[in-house]
C-alpha positions as CSV (number, residue, x, y, z in Angstrom):
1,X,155.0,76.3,167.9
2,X,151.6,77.7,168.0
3,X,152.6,79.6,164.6
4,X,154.4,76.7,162.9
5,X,150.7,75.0,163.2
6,X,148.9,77.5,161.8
7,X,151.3,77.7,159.1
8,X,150.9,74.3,158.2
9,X,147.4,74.1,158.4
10,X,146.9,77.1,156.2
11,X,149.4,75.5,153.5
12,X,146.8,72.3,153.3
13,X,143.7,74.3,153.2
14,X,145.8,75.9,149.9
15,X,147.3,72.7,148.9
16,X,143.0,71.6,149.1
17,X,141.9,74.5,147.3
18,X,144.2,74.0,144.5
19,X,143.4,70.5,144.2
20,X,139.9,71.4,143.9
21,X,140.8,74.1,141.5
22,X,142.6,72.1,138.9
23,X,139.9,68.9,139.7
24,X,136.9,71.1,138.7
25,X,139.4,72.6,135.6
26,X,139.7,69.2,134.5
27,X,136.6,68.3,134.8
28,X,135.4,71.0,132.5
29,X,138.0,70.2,130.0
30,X,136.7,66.3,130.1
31,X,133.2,67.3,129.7
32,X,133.9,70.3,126.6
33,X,135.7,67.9,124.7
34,X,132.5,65.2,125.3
35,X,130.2,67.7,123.6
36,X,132.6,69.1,120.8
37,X,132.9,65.0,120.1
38,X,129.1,64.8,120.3
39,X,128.2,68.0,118.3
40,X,130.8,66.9,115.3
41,X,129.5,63.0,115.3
42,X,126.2,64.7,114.6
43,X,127.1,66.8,112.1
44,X,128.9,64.6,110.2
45,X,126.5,61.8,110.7
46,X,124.9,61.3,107.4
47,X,121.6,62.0,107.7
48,X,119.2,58.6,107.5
49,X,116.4,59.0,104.0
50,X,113.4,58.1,105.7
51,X,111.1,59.0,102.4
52,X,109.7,55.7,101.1
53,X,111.5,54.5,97.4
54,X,109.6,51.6,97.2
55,X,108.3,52.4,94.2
56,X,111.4,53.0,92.3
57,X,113.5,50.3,91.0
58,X,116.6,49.3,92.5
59,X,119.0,49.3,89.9
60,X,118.0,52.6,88.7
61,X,118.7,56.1,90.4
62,X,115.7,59.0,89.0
63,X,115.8,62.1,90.6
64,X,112.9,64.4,91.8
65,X,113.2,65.9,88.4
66,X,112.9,62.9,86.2
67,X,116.7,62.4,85.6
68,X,117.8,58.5,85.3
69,X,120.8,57.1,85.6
70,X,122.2,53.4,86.3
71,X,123.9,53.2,89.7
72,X,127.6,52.8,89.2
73,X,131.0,53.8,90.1
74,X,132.2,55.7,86.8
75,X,134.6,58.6,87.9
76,X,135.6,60.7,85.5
77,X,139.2,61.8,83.6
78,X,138.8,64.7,84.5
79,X,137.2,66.6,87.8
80,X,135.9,70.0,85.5
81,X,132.4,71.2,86.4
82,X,130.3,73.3,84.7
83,X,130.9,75.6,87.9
84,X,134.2,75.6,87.3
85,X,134.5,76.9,83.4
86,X,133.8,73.8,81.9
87,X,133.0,74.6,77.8
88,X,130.0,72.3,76.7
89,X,130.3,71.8,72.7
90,X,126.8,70.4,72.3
91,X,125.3,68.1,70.0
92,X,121.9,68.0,69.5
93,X,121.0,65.1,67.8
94,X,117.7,63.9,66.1
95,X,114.6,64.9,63.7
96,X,112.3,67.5,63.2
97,X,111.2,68.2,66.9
98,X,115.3,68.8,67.5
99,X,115.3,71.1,64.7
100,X,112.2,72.9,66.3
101,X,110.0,72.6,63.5
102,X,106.7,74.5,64.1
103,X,108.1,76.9,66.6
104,X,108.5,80.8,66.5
105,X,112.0,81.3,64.8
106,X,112.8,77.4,64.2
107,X,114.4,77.2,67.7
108,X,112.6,74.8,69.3
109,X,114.2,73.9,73.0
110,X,117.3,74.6,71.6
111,X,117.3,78.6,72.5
112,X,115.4,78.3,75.8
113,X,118.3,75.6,76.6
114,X,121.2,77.6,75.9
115,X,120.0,80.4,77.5
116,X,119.5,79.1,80.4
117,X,123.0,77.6,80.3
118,X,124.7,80.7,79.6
119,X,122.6,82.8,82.5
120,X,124.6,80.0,84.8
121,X,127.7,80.8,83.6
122,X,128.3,78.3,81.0
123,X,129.8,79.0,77.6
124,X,128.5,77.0,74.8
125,X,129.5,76.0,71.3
126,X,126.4,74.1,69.9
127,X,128.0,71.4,67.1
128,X,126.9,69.9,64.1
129,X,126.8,70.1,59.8
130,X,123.4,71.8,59.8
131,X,122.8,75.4,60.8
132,X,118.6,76.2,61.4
133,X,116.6,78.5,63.4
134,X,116.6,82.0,64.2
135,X,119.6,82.2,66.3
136,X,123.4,83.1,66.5
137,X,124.4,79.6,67.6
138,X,121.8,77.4,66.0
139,X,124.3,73.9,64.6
140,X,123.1,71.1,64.8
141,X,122.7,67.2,63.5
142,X,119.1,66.7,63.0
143,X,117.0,65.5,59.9
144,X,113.6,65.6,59.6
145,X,111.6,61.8,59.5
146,X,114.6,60.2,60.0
147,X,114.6,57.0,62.9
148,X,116.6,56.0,65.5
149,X,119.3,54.1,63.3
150,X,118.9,57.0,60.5
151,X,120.2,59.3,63.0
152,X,123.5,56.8,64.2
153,X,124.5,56.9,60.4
154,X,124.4,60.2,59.7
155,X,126.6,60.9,63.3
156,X,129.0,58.1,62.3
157,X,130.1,61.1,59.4
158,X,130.4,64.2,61.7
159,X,131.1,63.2,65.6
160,X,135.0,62.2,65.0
161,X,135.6,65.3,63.1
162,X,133.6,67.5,66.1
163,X,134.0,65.6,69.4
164,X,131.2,66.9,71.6
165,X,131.7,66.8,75.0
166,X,128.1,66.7,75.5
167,X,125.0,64.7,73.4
168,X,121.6,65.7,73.1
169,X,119.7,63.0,71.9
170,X,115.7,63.2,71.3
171,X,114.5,60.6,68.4
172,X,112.4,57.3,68.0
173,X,108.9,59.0,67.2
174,X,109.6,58.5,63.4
175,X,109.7,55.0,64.7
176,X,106.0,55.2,65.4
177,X,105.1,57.8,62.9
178,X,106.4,55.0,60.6
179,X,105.3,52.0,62.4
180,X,109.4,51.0,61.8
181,X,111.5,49.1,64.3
182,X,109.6,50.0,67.1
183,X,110.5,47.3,69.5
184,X,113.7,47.6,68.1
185,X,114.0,51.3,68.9
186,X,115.7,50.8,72.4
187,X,118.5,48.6,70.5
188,X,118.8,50.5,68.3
189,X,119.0,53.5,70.8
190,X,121.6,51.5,72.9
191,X,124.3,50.9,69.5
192,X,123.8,54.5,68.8
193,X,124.8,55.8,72.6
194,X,127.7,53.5,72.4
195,X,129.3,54.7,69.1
196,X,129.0,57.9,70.2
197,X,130.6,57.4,73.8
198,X,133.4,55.3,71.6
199,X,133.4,58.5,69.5
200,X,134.2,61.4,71.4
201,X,135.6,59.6,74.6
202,X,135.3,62.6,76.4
203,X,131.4,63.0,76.0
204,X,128.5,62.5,78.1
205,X,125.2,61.5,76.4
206,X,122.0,62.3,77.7
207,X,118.9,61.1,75.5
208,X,115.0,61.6,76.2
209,X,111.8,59.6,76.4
210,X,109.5,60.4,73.4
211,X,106.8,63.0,73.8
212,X,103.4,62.4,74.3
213,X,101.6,61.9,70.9
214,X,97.9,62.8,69.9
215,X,98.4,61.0,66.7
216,X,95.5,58.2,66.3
217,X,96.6,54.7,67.4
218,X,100.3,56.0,67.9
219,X,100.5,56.8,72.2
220,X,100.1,53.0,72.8
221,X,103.6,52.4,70.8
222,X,105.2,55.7,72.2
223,X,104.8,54.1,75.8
224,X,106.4,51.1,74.3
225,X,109.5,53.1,73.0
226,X,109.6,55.0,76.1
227,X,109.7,51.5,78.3
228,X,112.8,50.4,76.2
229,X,114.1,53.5,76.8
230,X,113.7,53.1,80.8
231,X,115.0,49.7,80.5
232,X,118.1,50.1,78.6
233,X,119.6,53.2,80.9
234,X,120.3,50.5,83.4
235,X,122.5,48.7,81.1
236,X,124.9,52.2,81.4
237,X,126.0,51.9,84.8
238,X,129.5,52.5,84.1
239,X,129.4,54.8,81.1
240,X,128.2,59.1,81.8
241,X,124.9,58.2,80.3
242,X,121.3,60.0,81.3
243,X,117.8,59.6,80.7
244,X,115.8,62.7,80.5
245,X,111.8,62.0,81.3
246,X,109.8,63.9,79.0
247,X,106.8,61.8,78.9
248,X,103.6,62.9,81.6
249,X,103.1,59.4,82.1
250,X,105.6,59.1,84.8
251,X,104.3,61.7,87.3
252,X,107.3,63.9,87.0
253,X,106.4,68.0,87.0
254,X,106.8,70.3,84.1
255,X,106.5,67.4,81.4
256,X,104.7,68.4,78.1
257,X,100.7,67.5,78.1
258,X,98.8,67.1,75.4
259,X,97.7,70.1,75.6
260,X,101.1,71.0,74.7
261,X,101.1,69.7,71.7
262,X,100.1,71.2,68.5
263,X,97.7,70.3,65.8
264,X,99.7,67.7,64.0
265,X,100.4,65.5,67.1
266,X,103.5,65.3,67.2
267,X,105.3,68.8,67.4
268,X,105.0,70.7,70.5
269,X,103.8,74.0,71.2
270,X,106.4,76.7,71.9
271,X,105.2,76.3,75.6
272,X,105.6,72.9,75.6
273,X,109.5,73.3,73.5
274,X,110.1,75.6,76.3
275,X,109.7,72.5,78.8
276,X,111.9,70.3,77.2
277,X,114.7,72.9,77.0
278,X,114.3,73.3,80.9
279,X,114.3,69.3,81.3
280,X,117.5,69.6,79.2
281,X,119.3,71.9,81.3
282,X,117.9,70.0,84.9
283,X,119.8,67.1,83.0
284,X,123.2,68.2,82.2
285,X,123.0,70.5,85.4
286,X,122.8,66.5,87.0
287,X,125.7,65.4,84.7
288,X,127.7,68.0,86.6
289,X,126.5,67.0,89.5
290,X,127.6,63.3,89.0
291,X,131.2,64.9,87.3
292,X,130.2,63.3,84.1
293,X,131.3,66.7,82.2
294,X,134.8,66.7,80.8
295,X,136.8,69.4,79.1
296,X,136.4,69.0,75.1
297,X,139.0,68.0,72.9
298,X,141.2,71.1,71.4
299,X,140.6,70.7,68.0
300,X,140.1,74.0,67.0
301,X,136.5,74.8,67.5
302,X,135.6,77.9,69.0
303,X,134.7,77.8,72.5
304,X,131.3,80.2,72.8
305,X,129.6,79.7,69.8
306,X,127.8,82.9,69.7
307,X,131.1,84.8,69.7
308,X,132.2,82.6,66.8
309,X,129.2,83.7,64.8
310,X,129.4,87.0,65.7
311,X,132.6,86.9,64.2
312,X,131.8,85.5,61.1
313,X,129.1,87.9,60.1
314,X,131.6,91.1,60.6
315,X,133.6,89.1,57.4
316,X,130.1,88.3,55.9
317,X,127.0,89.8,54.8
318,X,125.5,86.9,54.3
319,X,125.4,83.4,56.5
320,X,126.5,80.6,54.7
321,X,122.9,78.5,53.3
322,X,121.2,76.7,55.3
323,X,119.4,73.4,55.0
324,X,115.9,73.1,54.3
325,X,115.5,76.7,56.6
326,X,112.0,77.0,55.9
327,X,110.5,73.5,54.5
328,X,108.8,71.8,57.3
329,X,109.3,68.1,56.8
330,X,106.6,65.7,56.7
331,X,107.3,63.3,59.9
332,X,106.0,59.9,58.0
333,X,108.5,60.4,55.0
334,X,112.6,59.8,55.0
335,X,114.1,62.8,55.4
336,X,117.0,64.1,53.1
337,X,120.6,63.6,53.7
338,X,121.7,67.2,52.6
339,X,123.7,69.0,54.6
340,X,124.2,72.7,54.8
């Protein structure tokens, strides 16, 4: 009898222990899956912007770098990134500071630019009926003097035949130079923008504030064109349209001086060219960013455009003529319509 006790007591003493066993198991269970809940709800907790935008305007986005664009829901066609091997066929598209008259080799931003696109890994086809400046990939659509609505016409006869897939835009100084449709420039900025998006329906357009000007009696009517400018990018919020800040008056880093400008007033220095190719590149590296860049349309048209003209000078001795290679153009005067 005295054993069947002792027995049974030492089988509730285990029965206990278990018990206590799988209660504190449990309870270790309960409280890792409290903080794994805990440590994901903070990670995936979007973090709260405390840094004060009460200076910026609410129905416009600008980043740190200068880039504007109109709040919206666009979504693209098509979900290429530059990242991912998207071709940009460019069009740059204006007068003589697109050209890169006044700089070493013609260039202008154009070369510092594409550079700086191909060291990320982007291949590039630059697009248009002129060819000018010394480099292998140097089309373009750009003619000297020529305004705002000068520049619509003369895109209205090449952009359905080449279908960019990206727009440079950087004209309305003629504007001033001229003292022509100056508070008109913006309107006449916004028609051109949405021909072009009508265009090439795949294309994102990114156009520029004017640059600073040290031209008597003309900086009070560039800060008027550049206001228009501001203003109409909000009336894009559903089209892959940006606004690249190239003006110092804003505050923004890296933005040509007047010291940057050379002794007409109006051209920039090759330092200060250099700094609107990087403001390009910060731009369309935000048009990826947004997925705003979509694959070009296969018409044709090589892909890099450097190994395209690499190409045609082992059939050729000589490049095809240029236009007006090495006549600067005189900023106050029409430009002409020849193309090369």
């Amino acid at each position: 009898m005295a054993n069947d006790e002792k027995r049974l007591w030492s089988s509730r003493l285990s029965f206990m222990r278990t018990k206590r066993v799988i209660f504190g198991l449990t309870l270790l269970v309960i409280i890792s899956a409290v903080l794994i809940a805990l440590g994901a709800t903070h990670i995936l907790r979007p973090k709260t912007d405390t840094s004060d935008d009460s200076q910026q305007p609410s129905d416009v986005n600008t980043t740190a770098d200068g880039i504007m664009t109109a709040p919206g829901d666009w979504k693209p066609n098509n979900s290429s990134r530059i990242a991912e091997g998207t071709p940009l066929r460019i069009m740059s598209l204006g007068a003589s500071l697109v050209r890169g008259e006044f700089s070493t080799g013609d260039v202008g931003f154009r070369k510092t630019m594409r550079d700086e696109l191909v060291d990320l890994g982007v291949v590039v086809n630059m697009v248009g009926s002129q060819r000018f400046g010394d480099m292998l990939d140097n089309d373009l659509e750009a003619y000297g003097g020529n305004r705002v609505s000068q520049i619509h016409d003369h895109a209205t006869h090449i952009v359905p035949q080449l279908q960019p897939n990206l727009f440079l835009i950087q004209v309305g100084t003629n504007n001033v130079l001229q003292n022509r449709d100056v508070d008109k420039a913006g309107a006449h900025m916004e028609d051109f923008i949405n021909y072009l998006i009508r265009a090439s329906p795949r294309s994102t357009v990114i156009f520029s504030t004017c640059l600073t000007n040290t031209v008597p009696n003309c900086e009070p009517m560039i800060l008027d064109v550049n206001r228009q400018y501001r203003d109409l990018i909000k009336k894009f919020a559903s089209k892959p349209v940006l606004l690249a800040e190239m003006h110092p008056s804003e505050g923004f880093p890296g933005r040509p001086q007047s010291i940057d400008i050379g002794p007409d007033g109006t051209h920039p220095t090759d330092y200060g060219y250099g700094l609107m190719g990087r403001i390009f590149t910060k731009s369309i590296q935000e048009a990826d960013r947004k997925g705003y860049l979509q694959w070009p349309v296969e018409n044709g048209l090589e892909k890099d455009g450097d190994e395209g003209r690499a190409e045609e000078t082992t059939t050729s001795s000589e490049l095809p003529p240029t236009t007006s290679t090495t006549t600067k153009t005189n900023p106050t005067q029409a430009a002409t319509t020849t193309k090369g």
